[in-house]
LUMMI-352507 format. One line per 2 residues: their letters; for each residue x, y, z of C-alpha. Coordinates in Angstrom, 2 decimals. Layout:
! residues N
A> X:Y:Z; ...
This chain:
! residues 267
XX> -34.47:-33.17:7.33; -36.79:-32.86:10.81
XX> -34.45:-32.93:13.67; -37.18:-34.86:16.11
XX> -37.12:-38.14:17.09; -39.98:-40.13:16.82
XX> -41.18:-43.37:18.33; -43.37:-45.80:16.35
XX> -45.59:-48.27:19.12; -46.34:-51.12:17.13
XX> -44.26:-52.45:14.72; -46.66:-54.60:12.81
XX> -47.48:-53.94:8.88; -48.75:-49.99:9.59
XX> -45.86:-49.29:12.11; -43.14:-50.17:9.84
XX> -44.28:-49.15:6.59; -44.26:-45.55:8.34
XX> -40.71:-46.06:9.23; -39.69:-47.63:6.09
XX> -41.63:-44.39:4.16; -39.76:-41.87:6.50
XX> -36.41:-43.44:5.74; -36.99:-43.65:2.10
XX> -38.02:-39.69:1.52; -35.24:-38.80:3.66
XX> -37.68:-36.84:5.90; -35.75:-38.45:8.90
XX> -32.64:-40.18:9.47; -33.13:-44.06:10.46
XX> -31.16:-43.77:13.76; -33.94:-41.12:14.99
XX> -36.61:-43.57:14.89; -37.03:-45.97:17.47
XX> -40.18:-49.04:16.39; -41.41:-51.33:19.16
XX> -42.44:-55.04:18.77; -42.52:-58.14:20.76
XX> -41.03:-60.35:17.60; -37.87:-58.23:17.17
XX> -36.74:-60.69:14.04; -39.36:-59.68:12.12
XX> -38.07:-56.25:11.61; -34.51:-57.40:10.62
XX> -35.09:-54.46:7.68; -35.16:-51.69:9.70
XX> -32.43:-52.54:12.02; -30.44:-53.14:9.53
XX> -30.92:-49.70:8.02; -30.37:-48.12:11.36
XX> -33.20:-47.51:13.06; -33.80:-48.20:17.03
XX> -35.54:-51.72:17.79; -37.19:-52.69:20.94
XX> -39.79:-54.60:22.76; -39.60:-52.33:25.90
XX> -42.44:-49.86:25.00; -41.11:-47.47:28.24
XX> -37.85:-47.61:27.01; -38.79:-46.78:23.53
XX> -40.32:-43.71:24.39; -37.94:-41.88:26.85
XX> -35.62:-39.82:23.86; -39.25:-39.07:21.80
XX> -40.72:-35.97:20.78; -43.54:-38.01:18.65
XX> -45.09:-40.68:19.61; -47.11:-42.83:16.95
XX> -49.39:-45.25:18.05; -49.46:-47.61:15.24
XX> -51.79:-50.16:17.50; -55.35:-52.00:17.34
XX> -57.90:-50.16:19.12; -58.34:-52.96:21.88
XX> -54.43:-52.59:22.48; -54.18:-48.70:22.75
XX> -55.67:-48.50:26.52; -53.38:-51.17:27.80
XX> -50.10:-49.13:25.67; -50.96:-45.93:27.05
XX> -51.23:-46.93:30.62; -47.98:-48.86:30.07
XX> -46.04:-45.92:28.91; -48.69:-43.05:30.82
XX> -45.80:-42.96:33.67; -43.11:-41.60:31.20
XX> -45.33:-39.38:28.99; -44.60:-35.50:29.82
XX> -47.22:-32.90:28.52; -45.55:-30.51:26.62
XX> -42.83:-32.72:25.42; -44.17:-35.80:23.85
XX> -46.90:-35.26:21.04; -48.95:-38.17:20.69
XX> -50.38:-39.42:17.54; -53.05:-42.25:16.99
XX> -53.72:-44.39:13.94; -55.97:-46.87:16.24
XX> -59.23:-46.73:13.71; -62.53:-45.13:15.94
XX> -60.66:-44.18:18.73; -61.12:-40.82:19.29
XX> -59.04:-37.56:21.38; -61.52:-37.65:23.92
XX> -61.02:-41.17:24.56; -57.13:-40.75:24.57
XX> -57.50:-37.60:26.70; -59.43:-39.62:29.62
XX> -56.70:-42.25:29.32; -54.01:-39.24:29.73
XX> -55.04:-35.37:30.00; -56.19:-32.75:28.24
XX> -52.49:-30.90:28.51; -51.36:-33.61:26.16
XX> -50.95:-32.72:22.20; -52.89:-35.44:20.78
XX> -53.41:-36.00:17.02; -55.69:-38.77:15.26
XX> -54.22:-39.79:11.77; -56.27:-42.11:9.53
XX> -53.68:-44.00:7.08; -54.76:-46.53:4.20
XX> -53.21:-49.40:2.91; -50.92:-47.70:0.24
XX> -48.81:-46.11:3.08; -46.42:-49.63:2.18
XX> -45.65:-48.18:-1.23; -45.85:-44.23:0.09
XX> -49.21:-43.27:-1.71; -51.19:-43.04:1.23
XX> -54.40:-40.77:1.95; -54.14:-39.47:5.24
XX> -56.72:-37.70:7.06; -55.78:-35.95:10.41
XX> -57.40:-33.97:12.96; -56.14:-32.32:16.55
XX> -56.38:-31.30:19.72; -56.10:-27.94:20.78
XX> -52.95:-28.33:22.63; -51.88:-30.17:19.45
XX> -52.72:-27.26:17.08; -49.08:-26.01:16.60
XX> -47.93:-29.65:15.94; -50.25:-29.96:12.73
XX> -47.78:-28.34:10.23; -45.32:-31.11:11.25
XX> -47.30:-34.24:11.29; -48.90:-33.02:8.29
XX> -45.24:-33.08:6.70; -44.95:-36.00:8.03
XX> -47.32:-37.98:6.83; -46.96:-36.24:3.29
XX> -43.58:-37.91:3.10; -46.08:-41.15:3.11
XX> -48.98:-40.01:0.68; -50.75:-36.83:0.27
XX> -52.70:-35.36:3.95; -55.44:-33.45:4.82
XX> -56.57:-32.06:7.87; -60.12:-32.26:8.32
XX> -62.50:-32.06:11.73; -62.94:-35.01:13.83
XX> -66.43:-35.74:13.24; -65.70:-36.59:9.72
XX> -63.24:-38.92:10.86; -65.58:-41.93:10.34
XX> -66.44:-41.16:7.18; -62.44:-40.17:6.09
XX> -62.09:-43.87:7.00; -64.93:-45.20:4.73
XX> -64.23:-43.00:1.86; -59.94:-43.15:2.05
XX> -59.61:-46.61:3.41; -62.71:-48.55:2.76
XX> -62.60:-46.89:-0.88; -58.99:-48.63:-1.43
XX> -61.15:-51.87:-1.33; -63.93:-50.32:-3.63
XX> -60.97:-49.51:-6.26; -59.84:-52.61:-6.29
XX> -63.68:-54.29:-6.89; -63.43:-52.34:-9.78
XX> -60.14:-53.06:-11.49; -61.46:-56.71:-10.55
XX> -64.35:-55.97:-12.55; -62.18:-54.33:-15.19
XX> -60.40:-57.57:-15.53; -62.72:-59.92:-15.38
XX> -64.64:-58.24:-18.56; -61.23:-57.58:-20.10
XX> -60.88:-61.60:-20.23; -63.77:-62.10:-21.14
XX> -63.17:-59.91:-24.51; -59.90:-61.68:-25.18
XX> -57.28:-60.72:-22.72; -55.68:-62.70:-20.68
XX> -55.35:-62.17:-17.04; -52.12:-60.83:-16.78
XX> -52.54:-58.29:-19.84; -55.79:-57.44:-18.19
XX> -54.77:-57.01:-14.86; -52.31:-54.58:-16.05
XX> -54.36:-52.53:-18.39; -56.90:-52.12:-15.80
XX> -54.86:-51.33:-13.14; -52.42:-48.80:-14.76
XX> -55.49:-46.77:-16.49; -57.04:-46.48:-13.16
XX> -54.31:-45.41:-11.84; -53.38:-43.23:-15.10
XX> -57.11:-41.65:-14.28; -56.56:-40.87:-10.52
XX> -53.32:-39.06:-11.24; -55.15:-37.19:-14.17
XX> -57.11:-35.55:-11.23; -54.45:-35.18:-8.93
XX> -52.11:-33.16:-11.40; -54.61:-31.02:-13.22
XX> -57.10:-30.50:-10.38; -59.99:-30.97:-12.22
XX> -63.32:-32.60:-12.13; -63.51:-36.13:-12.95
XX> -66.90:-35.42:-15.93; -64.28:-33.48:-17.44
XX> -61.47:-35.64:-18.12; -64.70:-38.12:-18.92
XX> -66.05:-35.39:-21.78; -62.61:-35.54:-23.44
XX> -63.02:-39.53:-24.38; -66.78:-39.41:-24.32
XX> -67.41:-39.02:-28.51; -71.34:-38.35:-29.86
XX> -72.72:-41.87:-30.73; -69.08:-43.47:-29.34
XX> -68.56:-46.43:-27.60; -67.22:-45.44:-24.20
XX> -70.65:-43.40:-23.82; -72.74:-46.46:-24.29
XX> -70.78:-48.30:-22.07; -71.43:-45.98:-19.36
XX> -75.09:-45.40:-20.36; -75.33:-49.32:-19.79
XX> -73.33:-49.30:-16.53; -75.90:-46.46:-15.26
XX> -78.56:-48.16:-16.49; -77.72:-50.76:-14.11
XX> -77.38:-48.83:-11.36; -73.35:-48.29:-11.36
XX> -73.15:-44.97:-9.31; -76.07:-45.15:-7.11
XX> -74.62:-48.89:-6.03; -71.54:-46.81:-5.49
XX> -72.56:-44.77:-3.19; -75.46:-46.64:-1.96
XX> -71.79:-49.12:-0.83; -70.66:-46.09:0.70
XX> -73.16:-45.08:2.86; -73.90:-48.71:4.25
XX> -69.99:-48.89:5.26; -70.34:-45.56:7.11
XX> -73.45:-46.56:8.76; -71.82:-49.91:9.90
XX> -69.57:-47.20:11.57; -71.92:-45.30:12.96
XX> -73.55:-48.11:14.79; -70.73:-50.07:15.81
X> -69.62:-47.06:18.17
């Protein structure tokens, strides 16, 4: 169990689903988390599990060693020059999840002594199967091991180099919303050869998710686990013949690229 206390900025949907993990895996006892929000009622959970609840952002950060910032991007210069006057370099680490904002940004808006991290959550942190991508500073570099721990309490991490950052966000966030178009898909045909909805819904869903995990426990490549239920002459090879016919992978990643060029030029 870590024996540092961390500080969660932001206690909206991403903020306390990262408390609520951390709790649940036991990484970190409740009472050394301290969450911040204006609305303190809506985290009624957490304080009744023990952890720390606030609205006073300086206050919140005084007993920290980490401090997530679990914030929009147009919040995160206002936070830090809110808190900047209590922040000491060399005893707070300070980690980001504020999409497109990167460690040169937050080092301009504190210093370059600080440890700063950028972590890049999805969606599935609420149920603890997150993808995390993280990269660091160099004063952060020692801090990596930690946060990566962290964060694996919430998902599975990698550590990757901040210039693929943007793309980390369009292939492990984005690509929770291209899953989901195609279990939607799934369904939709599934009714439309005889299922209902509900049976559907949950055939689609759990073979997805029976095919992800597949990868994730064997470590292989996904046109293997496809040759083992591709027969000659069989049906689930014509059915992908058809879907490439119709241009299923190149939309795929043609989807991809246009998301991380929407990135690209936003900046």
């Amino acid at each position: 169990m870590s024996n540092q206390n961390i500080t969660i900025i932001g206690g909206g949907n991403l903020g306390a689903s990262i408390a609520e993990g951390l709790i649940a895996s036991g990484f970190i006892q409740a009472s050394q988390i301290t969450i911040t929000k204006r609305n303190l009622a809506t985290l009624q959970s957490l304080i009744d599990k023990g952890v720390q609840v606030t609205s006073d952002n300086q206050m919140a950060i005084k007993n920290a060693d980490f401090v997530i910032l679990a914030v929009k991007p147009f919040q995160l210069k206002d936070i830090v020059n809110d808190i900047q006057p209590l922040l000491v370099a060399g005893k707070h680490t300070i980690i980001s999840v504020a999409t497109g904002v990167w460690i040169k940004d937050m080092e301009q808006m504190l210093n370059s002594d600080f440890a700063l991290l950028r972590a890049m959550p999805n969606t599935a942190i609420a149920i603890q199967q997150s993808m995390t991508c993280i990269c660091a500073n160099e004063k952060a570099k020692d801090k990596v091991t930690y946060v990566t721990e962290l964060f694996n309490q919430l998902g599975k991490t990698i550590v990757i180099d901040e210039k693929l950052m943007d793309a980390a966000t369009v292939l492990g966030a984005c690509g929770t919303a291209y899953a989901l178009r195609y279990i939607r898909a799934n369904i939709q045909g599934g009714i439309e050869i005889g299922f209902s909805a509900a049976q559907a819904s949950l055939i689609a869903a759990q073979t997805v998710k029976g095919a992800a995990d597949l990868l994730l426990t064997k470590n292989t490549h996904p046109e293997q686990e496809i040759d083992k239920v591709t027969t000659p002459m069989g049906c689930t090879i014509a059915g992908l013949n058809e879907m490439e016919h119709q241009g299923f992978s190149s939309s795929l990643i043609r989807g991809l690229t246009a998301s991380y060029r929407k990135i690209k030029n936003d900046m």
